[in-house]
mmCIF file of the C-alpha atoms, coordinates in Angstrom:
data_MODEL
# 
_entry.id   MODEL 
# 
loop_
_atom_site.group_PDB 
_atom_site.id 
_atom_site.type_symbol 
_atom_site.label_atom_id 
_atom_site.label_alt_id 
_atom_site.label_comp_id 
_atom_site.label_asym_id 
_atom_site.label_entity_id 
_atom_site.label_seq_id 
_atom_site.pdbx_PDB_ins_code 
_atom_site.Cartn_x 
_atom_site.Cartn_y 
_atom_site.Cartn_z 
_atom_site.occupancy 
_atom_site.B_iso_or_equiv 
_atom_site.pdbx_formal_charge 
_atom_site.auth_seq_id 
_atom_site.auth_comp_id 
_atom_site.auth_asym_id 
_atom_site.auth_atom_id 
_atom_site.pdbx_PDB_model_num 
ATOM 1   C CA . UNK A 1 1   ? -51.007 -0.242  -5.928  1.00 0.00 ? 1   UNK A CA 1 
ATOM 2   C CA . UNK A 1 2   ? -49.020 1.631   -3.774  1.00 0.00 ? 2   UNK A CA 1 
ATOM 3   C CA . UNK A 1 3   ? -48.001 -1.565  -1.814  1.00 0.00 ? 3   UNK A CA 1 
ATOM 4   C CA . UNK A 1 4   ? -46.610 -2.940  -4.738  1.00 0.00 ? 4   UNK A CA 1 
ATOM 5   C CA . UNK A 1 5   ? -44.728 0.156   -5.627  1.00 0.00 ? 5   UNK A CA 1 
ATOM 6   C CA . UNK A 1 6   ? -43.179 0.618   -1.810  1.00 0.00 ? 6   UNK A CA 1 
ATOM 7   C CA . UNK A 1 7   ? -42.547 -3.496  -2.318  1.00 0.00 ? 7   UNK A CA 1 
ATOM 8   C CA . UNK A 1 8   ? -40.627 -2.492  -5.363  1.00 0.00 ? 8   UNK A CA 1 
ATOM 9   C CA . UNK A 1 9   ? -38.518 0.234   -4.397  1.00 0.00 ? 9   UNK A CA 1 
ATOM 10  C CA . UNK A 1 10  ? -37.936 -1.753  -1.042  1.00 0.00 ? 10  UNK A CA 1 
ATOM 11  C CA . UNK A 1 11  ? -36.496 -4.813  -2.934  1.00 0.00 ? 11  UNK A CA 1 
ATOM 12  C CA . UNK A 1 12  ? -34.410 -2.290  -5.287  1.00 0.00 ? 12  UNK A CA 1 
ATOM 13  C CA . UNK A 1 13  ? -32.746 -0.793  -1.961  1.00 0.00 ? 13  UNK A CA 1 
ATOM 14  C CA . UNK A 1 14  ? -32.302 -4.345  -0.405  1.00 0.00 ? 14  UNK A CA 1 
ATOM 15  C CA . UNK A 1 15  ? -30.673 -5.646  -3.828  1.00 0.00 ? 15  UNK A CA 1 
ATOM 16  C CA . UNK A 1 16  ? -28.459 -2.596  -3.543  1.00 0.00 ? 16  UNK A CA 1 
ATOM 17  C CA . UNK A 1 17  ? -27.552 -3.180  0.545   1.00 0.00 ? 17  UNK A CA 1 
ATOM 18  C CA . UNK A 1 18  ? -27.248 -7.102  0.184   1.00 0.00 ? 18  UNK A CA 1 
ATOM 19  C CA . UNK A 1 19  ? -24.953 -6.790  -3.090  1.00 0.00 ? 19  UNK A CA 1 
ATOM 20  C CA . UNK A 1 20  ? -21.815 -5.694  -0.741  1.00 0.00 ? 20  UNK A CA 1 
ATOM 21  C CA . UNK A 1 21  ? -22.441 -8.171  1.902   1.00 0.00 ? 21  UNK A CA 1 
ATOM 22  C CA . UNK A 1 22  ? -22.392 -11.095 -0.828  1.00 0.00 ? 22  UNK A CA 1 
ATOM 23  C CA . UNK A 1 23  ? -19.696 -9.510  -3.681  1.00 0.00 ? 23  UNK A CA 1 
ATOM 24  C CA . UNK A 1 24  ? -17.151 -12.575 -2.523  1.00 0.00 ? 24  UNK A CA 1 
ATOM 25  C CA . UNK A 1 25  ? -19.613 -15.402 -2.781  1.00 0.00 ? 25  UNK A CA 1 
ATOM 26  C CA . UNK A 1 26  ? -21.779 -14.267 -6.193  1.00 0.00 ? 26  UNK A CA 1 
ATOM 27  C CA . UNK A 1 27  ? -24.033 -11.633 -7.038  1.00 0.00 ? 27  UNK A CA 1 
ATOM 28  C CA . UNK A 1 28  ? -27.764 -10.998 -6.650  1.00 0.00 ? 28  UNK A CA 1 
ATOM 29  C CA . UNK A 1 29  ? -29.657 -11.421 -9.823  1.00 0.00 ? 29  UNK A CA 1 
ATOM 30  C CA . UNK A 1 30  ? -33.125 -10.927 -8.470  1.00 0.00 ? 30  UNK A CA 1 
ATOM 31  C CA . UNK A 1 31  ? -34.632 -9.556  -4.615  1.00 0.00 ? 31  UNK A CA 1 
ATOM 32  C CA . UNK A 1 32  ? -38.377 -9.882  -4.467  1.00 0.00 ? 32  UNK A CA 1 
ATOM 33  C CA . UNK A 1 33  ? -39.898 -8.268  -1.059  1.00 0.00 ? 33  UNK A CA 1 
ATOM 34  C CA . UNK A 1 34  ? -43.725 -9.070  -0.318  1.00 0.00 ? 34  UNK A CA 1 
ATOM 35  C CA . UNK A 1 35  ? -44.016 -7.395  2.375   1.00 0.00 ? 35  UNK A CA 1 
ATOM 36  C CA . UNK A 1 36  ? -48.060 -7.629  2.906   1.00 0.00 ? 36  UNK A CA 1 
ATOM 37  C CA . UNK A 1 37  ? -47.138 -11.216 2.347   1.00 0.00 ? 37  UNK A CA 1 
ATOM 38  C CA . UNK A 1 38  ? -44.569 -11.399 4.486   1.00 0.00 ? 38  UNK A CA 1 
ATOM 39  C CA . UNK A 1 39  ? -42.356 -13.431 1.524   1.00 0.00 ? 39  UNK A CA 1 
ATOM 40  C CA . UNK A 1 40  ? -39.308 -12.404 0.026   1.00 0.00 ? 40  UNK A CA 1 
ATOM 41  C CA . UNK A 1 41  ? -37.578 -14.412 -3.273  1.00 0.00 ? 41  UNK A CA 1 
ATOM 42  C CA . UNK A 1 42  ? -33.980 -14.315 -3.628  1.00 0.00 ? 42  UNK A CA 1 
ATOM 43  C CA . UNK A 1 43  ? -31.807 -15.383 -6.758  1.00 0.00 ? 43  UNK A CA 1 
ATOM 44  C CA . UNK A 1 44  ? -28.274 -15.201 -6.554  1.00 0.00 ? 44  UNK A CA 1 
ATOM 45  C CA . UNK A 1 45  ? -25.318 -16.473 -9.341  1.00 0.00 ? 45  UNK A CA 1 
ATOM 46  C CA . UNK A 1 46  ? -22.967 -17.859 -6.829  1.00 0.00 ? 46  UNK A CA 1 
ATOM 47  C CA . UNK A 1 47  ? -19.269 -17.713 -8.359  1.00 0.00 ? 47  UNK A CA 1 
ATOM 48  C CA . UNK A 1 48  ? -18.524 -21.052 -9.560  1.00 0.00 ? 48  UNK A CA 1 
ATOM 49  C CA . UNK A 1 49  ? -22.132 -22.322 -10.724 1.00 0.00 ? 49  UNK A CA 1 
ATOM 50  C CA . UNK A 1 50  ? -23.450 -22.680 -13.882 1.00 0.00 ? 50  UNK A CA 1 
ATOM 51  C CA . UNK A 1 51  ? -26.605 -21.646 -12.751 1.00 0.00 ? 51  UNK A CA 1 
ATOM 52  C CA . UNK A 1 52  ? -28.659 -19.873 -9.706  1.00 0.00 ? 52  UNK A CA 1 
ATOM 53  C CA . UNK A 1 53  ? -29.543 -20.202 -6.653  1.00 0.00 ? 53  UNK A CA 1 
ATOM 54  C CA . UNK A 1 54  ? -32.840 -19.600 -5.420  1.00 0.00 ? 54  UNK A CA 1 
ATOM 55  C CA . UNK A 1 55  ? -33.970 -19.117 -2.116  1.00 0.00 ? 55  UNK A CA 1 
ATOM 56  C CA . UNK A 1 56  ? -37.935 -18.197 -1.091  1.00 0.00 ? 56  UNK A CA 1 
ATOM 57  C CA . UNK A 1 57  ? -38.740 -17.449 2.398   1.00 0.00 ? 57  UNK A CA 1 
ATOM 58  C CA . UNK A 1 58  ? -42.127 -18.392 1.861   1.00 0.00 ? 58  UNK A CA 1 
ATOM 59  C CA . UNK A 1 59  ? -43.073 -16.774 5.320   1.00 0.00 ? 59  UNK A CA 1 
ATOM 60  C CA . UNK A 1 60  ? -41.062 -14.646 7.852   1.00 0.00 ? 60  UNK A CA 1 
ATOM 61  C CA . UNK A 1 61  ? -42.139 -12.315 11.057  1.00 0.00 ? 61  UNK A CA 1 
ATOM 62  C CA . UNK A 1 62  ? -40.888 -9.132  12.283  1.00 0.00 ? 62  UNK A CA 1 
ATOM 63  C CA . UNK A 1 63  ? -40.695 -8.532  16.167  1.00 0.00 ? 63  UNK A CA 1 
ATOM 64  C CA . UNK A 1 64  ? -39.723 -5.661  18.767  1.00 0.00 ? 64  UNK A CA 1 
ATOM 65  C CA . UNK A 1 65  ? -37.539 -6.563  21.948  1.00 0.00 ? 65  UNK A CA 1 
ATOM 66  C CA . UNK A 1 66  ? -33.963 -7.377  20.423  1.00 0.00 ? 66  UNK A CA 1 
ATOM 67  C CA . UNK A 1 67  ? -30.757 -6.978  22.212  1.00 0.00 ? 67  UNK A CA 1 
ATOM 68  C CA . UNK A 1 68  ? -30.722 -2.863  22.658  1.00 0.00 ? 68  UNK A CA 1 
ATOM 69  C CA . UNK A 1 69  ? -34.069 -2.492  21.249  1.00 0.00 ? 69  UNK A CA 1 
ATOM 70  C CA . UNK A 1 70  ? -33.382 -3.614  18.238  1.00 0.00 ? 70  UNK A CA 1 
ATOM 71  C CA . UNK A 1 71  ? -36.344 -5.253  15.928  1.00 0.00 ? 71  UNK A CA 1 
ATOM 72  C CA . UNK A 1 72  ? -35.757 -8.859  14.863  1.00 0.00 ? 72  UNK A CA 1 
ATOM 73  C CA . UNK A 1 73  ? -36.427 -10.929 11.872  1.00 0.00 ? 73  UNK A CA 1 
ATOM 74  C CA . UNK A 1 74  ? -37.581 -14.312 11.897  1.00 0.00 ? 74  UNK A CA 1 
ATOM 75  C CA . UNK A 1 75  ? -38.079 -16.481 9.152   1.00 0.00 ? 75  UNK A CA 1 
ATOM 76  C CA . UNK A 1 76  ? -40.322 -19.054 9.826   1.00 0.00 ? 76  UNK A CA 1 
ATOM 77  C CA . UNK A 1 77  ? -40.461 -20.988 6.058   1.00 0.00 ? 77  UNK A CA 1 
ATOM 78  C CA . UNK A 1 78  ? -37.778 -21.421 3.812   1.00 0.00 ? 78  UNK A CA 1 
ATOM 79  C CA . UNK A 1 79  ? -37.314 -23.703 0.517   1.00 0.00 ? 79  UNK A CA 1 
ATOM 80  C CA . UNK A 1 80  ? -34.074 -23.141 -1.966  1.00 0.00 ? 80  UNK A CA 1 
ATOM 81  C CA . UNK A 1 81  ? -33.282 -25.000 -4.993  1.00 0.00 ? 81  UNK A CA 1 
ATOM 82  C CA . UNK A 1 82  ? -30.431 -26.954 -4.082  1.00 0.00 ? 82  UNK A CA 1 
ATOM 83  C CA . UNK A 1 83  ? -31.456 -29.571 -1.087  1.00 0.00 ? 83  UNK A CA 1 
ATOM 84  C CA . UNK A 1 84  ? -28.253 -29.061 0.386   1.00 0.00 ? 84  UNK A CA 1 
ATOM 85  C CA . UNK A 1 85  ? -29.048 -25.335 1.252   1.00 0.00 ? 85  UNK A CA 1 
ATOM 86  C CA . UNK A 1 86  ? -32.636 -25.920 1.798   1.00 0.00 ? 86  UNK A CA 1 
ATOM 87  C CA . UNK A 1 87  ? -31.176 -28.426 4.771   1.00 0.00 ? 87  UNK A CA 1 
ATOM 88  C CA . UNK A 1 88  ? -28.558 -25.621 5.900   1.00 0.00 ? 88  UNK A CA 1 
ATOM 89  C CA . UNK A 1 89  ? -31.343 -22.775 5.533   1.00 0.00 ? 89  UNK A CA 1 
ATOM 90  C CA . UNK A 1 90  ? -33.511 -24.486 8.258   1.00 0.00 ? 90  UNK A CA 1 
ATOM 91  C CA . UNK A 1 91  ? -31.220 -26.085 10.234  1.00 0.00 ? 91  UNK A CA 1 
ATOM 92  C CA . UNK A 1 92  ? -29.429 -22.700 10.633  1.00 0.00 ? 92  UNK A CA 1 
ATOM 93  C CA . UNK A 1 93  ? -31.593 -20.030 9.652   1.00 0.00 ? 93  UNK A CA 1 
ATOM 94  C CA . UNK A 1 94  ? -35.117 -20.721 9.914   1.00 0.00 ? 94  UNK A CA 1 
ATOM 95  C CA . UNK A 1 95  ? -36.767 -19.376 13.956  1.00 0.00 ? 95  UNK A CA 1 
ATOM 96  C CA . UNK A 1 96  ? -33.093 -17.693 14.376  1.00 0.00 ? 96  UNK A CA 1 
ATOM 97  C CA . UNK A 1 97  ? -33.641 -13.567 15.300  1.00 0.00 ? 97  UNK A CA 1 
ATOM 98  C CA . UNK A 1 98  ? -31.861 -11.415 12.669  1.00 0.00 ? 98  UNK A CA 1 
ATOM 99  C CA . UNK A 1 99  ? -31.104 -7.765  14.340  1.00 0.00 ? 99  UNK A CA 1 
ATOM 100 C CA . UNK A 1 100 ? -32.702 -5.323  11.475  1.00 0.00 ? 100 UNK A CA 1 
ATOM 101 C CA . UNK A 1 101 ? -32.180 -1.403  11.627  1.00 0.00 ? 101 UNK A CA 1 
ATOM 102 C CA . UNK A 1 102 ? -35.458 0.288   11.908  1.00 0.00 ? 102 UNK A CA 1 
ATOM 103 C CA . UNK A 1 103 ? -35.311 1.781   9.310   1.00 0.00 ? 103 UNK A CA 1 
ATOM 104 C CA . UNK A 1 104 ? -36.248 -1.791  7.317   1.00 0.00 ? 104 UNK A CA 1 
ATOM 105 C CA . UNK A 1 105 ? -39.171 -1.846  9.172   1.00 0.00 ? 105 UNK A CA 1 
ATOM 106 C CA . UNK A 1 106 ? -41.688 -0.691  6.424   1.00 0.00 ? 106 UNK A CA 1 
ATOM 107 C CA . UNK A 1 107 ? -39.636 -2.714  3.873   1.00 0.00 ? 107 UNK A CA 1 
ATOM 108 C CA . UNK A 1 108 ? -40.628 -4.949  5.862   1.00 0.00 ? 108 UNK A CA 1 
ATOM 109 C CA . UNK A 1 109 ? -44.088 -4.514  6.492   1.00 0.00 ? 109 UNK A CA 1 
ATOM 110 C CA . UNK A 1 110 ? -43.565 -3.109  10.443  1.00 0.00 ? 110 UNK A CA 1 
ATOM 111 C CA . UNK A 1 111 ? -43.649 -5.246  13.104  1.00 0.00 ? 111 UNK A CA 1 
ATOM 112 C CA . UNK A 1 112 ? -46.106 -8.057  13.271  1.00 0.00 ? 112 UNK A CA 1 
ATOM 113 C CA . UNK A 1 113 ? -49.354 -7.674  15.896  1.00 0.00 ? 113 UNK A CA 1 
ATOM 114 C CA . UNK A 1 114 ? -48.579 -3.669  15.426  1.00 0.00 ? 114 UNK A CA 1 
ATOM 115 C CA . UNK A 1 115 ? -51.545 -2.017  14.368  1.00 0.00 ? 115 UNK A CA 1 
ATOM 116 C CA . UNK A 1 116 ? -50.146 0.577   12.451  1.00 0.00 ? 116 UNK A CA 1 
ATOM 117 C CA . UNK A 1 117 ? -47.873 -1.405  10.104  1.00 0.00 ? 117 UNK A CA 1 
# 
């Protein structure tokens, strides 16, 4: 239970932080973070379609050791509902390290092989 609530509150905050970075393109209409599952679901109205997009990382990592320290995210699955962005997703996205802030960590679900996550 309380995974699902921290999951919950985690995908609220990440809706919230992503919503700036995307205002020009669209807007996010549902952020689902599984973070036990490592899996997060993404729906975004992109401006100019009739309807959604949908992107599911159906299975990403978290590791330590990125440029300065910083923790990296790594999705290694990705599927979307338009092929052309499923294509773009993996040729450009999928085993490339994202720099997170540590402080996504336990959104994430800590860093994988770390015992205490």
């Amino acid at each position: 239970m309380f995974g699902n609530l921290k999951d919950s509150l985690a995908s609220t905050a990440a809706k919230k932080l992503l919503e700036g970075k995307i205002e020009r393109y669209g807007r996010i209409v549902e952020l689902r973070l599984r973070s036990k599952a490592k899996m997060i679901y993404l729906e975004v109205m992109l401006t100019g379609e009739a309807s959604p997009v949908c992107v599911d990382i159906g299975k990403y990592r978290v590791t330590a050791g990125g440029p300065d320290g910083k923790y990296l995210l790594i999705i290694e699955e990705v599927t979307a509902s338009r092929e052309w962005l499923q294509m773009a997703l993996r040729d450009f996205l999928v085993g490339q390290p994202i720099p997170v802030p540590g402080m996504a960590l336990i959104a994430l679900g800590g860093v994988d092989g770390d015992a205490g996550a």
